[in-house]
C-alpha positions in Angstrom: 13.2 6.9 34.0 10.6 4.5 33.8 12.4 3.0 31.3 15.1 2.6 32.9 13.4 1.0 36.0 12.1 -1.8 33.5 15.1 -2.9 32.0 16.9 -3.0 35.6 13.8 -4.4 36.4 14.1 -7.3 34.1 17.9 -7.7 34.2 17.2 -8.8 38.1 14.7 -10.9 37.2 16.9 -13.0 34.7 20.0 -13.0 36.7 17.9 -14.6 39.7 16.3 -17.0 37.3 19.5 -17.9 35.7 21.4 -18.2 39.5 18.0 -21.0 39.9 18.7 -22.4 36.6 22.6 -22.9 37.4 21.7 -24.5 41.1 19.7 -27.1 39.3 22.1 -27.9 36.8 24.9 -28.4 39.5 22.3 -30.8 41.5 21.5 -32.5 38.3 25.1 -33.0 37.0 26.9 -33.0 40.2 30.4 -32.2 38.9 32.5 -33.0 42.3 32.0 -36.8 41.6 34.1 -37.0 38.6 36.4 -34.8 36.5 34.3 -35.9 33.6 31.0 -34.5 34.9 33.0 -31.5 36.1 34.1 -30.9 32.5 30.5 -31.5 31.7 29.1 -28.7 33.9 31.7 -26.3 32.9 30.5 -27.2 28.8 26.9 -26.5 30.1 28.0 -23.5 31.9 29.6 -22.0 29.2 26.8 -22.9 26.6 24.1 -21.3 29.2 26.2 -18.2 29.4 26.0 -17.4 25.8 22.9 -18.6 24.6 21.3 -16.8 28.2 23.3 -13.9 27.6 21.8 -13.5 23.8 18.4 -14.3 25.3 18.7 -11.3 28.0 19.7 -8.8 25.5 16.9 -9.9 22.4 14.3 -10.1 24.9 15.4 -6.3 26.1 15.2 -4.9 22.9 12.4 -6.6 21.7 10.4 -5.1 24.7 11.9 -1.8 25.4 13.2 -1.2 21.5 16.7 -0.1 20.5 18.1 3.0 22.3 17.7 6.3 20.6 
């Protein structure tokens, strides 16, 4: 169970972190002003879904180990 609690644990820690990361980026780029900075935060979107997504899930079994 504890486990459990950890890896739910730090899944809600990285989807908050990544929810701060994506706010930044849309103040940063500001993608209403133009369609090409729209198409430039939706590249950057895209790019931090995957590379964050392969982050989350090392990082989770690195620490907690493949699942028996």
């Amino acid at each position: 169970m504890k486990k459990e609690s950890g890896i739910y644990g730090f899944i809600l820690l990285a989807v908050l972190l990544g929810w701060l990361l994506l706010e930044w980026m849309k103040k940063k780029i500001q993608p209403r002003r133009s369609v090409r900075q729209a198409l430039l935060f939706l590249a950057g979107v895209l790019l931090f879904l995957f590379v964050y997504t392969a982050a989350i899930i090392f990082a989770v079994r690195m620490i907690f180990g493949k699942p028996s």
